[in-house]
C-alpha positions in Angstrom: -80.5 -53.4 -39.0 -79.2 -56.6 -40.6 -81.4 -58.7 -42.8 -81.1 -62.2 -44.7 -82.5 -63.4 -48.0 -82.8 -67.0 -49.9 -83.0 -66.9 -53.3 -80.8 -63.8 -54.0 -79.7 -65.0 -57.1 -83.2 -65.0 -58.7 -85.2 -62.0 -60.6 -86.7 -60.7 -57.5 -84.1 -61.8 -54.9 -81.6 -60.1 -57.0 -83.7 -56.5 -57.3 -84.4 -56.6 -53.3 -80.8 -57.6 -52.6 -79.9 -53.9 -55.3 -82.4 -52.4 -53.3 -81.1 -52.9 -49.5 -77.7 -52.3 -50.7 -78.3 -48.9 -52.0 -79.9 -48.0 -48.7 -76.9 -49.2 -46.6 -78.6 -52.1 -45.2 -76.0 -55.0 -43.9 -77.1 -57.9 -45.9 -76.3 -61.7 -45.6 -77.5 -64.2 -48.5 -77.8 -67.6 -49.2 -76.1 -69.1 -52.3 -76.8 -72.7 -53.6 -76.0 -71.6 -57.6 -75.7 -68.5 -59.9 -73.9 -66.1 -57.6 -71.9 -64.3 -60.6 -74.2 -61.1 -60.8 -74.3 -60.6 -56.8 -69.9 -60.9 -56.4 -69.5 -57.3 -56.9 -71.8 -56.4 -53.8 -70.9 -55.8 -50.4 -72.8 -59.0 -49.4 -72.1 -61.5 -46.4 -72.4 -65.0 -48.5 -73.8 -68.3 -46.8 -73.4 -70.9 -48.9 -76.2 -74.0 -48.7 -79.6 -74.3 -49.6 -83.0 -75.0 -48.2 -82.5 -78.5 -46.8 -79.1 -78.2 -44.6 -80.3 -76.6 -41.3 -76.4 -76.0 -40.5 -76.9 -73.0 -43.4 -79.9 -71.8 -42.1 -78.8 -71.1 -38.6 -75.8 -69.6 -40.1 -78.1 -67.2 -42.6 -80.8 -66.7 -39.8 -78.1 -65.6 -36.8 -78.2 -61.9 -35.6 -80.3 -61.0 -38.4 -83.5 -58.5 -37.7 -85.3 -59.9 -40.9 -85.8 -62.5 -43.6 -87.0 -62.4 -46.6 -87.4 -66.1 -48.0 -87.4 -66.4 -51.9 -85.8 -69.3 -52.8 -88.4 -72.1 -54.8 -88.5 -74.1 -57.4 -90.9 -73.0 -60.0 -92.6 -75.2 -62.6 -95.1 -74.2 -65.4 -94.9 -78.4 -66.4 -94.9 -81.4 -64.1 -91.4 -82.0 -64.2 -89.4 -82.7 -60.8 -92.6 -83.2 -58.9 -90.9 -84.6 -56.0 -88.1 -81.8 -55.8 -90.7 -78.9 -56.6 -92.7 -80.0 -53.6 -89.9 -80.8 -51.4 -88.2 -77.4 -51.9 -91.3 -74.9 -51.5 -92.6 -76.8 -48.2 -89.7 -78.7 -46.6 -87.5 -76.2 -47.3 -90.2 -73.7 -46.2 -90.7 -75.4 -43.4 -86.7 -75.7 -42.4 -86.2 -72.0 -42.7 -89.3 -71.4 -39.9 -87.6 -73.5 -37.6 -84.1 -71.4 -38.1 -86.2 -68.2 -38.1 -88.1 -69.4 -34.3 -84.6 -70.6 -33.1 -82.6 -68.1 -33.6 -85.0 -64.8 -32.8 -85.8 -63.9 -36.5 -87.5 -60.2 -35.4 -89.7 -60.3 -38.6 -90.1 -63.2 -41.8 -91.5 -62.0 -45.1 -92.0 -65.3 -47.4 -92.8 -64.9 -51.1 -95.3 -67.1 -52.4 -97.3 -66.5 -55.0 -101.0 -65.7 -56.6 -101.0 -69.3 -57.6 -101.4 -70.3 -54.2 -105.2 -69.4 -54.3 -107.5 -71.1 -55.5 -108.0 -69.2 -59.0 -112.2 -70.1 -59.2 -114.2 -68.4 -59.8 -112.0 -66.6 -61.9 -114.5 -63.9 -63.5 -114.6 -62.5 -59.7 -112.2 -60.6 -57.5 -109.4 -62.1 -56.0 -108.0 -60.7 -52.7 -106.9 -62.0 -49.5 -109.7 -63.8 -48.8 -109.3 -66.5 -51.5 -108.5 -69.9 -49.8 -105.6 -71.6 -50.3 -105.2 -74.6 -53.1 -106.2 -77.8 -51.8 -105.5 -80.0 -54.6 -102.6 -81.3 -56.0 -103.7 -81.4 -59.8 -100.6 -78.6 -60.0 -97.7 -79.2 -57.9 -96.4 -75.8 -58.0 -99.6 -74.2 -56.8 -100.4 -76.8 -54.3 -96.3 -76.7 -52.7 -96.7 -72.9 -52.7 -100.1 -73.2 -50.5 -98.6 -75.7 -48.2 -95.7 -73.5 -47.7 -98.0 -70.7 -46.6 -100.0 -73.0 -44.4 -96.5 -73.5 -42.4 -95.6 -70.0 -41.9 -99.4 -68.6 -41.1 -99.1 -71.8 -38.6 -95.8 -70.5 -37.2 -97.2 -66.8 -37.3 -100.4 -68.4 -34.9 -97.6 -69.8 -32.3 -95.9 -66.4 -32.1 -93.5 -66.0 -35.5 -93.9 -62.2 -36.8 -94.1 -63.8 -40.1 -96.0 -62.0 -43.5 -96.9 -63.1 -46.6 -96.4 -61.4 -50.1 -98.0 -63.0 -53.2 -96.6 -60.9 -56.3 -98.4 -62.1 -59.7 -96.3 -62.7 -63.1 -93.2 -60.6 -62.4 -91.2 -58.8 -65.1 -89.0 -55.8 -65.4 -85.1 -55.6 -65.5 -81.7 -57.4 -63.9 -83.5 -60.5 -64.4 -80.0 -62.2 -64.6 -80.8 -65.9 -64.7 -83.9 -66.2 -67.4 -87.0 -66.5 -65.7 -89.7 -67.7 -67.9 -91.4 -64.7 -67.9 -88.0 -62.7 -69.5 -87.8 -65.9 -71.8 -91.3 -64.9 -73.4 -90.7 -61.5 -73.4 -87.6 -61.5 -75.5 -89.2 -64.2 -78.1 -92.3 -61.8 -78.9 -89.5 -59.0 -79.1 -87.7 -60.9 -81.4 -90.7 -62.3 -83.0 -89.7 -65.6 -82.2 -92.9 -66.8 -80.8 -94.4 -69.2 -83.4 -97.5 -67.9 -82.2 -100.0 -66.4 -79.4 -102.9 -67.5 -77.6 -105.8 -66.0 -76.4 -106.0 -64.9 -72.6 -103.7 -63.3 -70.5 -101.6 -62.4 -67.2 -101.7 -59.8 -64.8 -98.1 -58.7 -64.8 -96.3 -56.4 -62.2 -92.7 -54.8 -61.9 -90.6 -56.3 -59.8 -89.0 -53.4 -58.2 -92.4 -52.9 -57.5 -92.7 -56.1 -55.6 -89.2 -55.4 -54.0 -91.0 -52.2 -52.8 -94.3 -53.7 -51.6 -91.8 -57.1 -49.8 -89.6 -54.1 -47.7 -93.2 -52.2 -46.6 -94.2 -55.4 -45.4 -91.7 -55.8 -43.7 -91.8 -52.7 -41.8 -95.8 -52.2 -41.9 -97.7 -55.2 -42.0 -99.6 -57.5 -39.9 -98.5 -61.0 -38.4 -99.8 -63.6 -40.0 -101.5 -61.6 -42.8 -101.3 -61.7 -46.0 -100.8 -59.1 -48.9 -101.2 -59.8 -52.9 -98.9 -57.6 -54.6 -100.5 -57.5 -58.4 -100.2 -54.9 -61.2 -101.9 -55.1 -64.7 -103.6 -57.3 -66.5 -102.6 -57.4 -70.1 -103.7 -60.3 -72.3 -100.9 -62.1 -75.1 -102.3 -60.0 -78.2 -102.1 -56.4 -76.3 -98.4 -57.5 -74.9 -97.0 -58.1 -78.2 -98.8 -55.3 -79.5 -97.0 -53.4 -76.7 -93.8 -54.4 -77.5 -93.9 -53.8 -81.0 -94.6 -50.4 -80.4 -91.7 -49.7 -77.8 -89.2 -51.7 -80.1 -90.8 -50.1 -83.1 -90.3 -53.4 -84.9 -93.0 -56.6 -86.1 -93.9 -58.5 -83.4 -96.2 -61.9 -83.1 -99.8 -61.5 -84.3 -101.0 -64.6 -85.0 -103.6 -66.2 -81.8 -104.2 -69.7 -82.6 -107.0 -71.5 -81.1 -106.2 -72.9 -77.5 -106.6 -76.7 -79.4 -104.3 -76.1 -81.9 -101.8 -74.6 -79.5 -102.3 -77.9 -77.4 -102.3 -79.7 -80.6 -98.5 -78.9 -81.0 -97.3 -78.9 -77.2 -94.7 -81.8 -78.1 -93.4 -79.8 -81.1 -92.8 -77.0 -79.1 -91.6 -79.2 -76.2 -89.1 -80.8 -78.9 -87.8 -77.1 -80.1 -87.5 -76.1 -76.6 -85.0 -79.3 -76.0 -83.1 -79.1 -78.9 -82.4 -75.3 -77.9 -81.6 -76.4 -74.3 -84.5 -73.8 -73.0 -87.8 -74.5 -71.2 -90.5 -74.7 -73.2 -93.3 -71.7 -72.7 -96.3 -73.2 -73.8 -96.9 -76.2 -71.3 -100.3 -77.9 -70.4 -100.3 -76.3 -67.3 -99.2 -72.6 -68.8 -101.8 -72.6 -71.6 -104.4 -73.5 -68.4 -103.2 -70.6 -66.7 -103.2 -68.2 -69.5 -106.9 -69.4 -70.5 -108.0 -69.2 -67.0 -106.1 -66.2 -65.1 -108.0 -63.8 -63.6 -108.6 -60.7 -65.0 -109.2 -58.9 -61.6 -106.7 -59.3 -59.0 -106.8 -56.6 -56.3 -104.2 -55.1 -54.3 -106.0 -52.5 -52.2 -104.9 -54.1 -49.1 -101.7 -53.7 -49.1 -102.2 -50.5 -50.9 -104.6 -49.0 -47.9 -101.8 -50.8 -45.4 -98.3 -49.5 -46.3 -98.9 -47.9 -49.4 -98.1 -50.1 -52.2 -98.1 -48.9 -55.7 -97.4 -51.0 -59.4 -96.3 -48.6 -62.5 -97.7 -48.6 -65.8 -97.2 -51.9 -67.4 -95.4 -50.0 -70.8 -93.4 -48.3 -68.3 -91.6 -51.6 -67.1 -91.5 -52.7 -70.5 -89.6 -49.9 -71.5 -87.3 -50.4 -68.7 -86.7 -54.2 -69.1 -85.6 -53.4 -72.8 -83.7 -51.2 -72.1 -81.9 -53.2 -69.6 -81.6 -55.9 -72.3 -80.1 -54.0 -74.5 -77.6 -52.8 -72.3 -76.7 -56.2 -71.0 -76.5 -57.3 -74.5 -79.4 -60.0 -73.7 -81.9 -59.2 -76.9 -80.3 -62.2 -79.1 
């Protein structure tokens, strides 16, 4: 078997690419930037991106399965244009690479955000619709995306659909937002909390669930691939407990912390780093569901998500060895 990724070089791509090594599976990824941490793997490189077709055939030929990673992600409204471009035109390109060159099987990543989030005080599974507006261009470029593959799926593609929630856990390489807020409560460098909450999940639990999927699950169907919902407070708490050291405690009011957005956004400039607490990221934490289920994919090929301390005390560990908690 011979499969393809885009995206390798991010958090996830990065685990599943570890993962399909270490069971001798010939793999062939797709490089735009960051390839550093993926040079000492026996890898077949393709270098391009989303938007030159040439790349895709070459990343798509003789394989028996892709798994398509590569977005852009945005907790702000920058880069609008490119956010939008990337997660459905570059969606969209890889399909048609995938159809002509006899992909056996797709699995595209996209992401809880994709469904509409309201009522959030109720369940959330696969029957959620899709985002229809375009107040947040992330969430909205990530629904359009999988509009494009369940379409391609209806005209014959064995295409799936994963939608992991906020993913965390080790060999997050590049500084995903997620590992930026993680280290700054260890550190206690978070000026200060808010109230509400994620639901987080490992990703080697995701890079599980993405290879079931692609082995097990149905055409055109989709699978949410959540863990444990764990609000600001109770994560630092958390982590002050497995670092055994002070950790944020302070939870300011959700105006205040909106209140001092542009300070933070100014901070997070003159440090060169992306600023955690955005408009859009404070709406998210206030209004994330607390109740996201997974029992589809769990009653379809078996997937599982690990105590949330458990990844915790493996991403710190991983820190720490990688030198990274600075």
């Amino acid at each position: 078997m011979k499969v393809a990724i885009t995206g390798a070089s991010g958090h996830i791509g990065n685990c599943l690419v570890r993962e399909l090594v270490s069971r001798r599976i010939q793999t062939r990824v797709l490089v735009h930037k960051f390839e550093n941490d993926l040079r000492n793997m026996p890898l077949e490189i393709v270098k391009g991106d989303l938007f030159s077709v040439d790349s895709l055939n070459d990343l798509c030929e003789g394989v028996d399965i892709v798994y398509h990673l590569a977005a852009k992600i945005a907790i702000d409204e920058k880069d609008r244009e490119l956010v939008y471009k990337t997660n459905v035109q570059g969606t969209q390109n890889l399909v048609n690479s995938c159809i002509e060159k006899k992909v056996k099987k797709l699995v595209h990543f996209s992401s809880i955000h994709a469904l509409n989030s309201h009522p959030p005080d109720q369940v959330i599974d696969e029957t959620r619709p899709l985002v229809n507006s375009e107040k947040m261009v992330y969430d909205f470029s990530k629904a359009n995306g999988e509009r494009i593959v369940i379409k391609a799926a209806e005209n014959g593609l064995d295409a799936v659909i994963v939608n992991p929630t906020a993913v965390v856990g080790p060999y997050d390489y590049q500084g995903s937002y997620l590992g930026q807020a993680l280290k700054k409560i260890f550190l206690n460098k978070l000026p200060m909390l808010v109230h509400g909450g994620y639901d987080w999940v490992d990703v080697r639990d995701v890079v599980d669930g993405a290879i079931k999927a692609a082995e097990k699950g149905r055409r055109g169907e989709r699978y949410l691939l959540s863990g444990h919902y764990c609000t600001l407070k109770e994560l630092s708490e958390m982590i002050g407990r497995i670092g055994n050291k002070k950790t944020p405690k302070y939870i300011a009011p959700m105006f205040l912390a909106r209140i001092g957005r542009p300070f933070i956004a100014l901070y997070a400039n003159l440090r060169n780093e992306h600023p955690l607490y955005t408009k859009e990221s404070l709406d998210i934490l206030k209004h994330s569901p607390k109740e996201i289920s997974s029992v589809k994919a769990a009653d379809e090929f078996g997937y599982y998500s690990r105590p949330l301390e458990e990844t915790l005390r493996d991403t710190f560990k991983w820190y720490e060895q990688e030198d990274l908690l600075k």
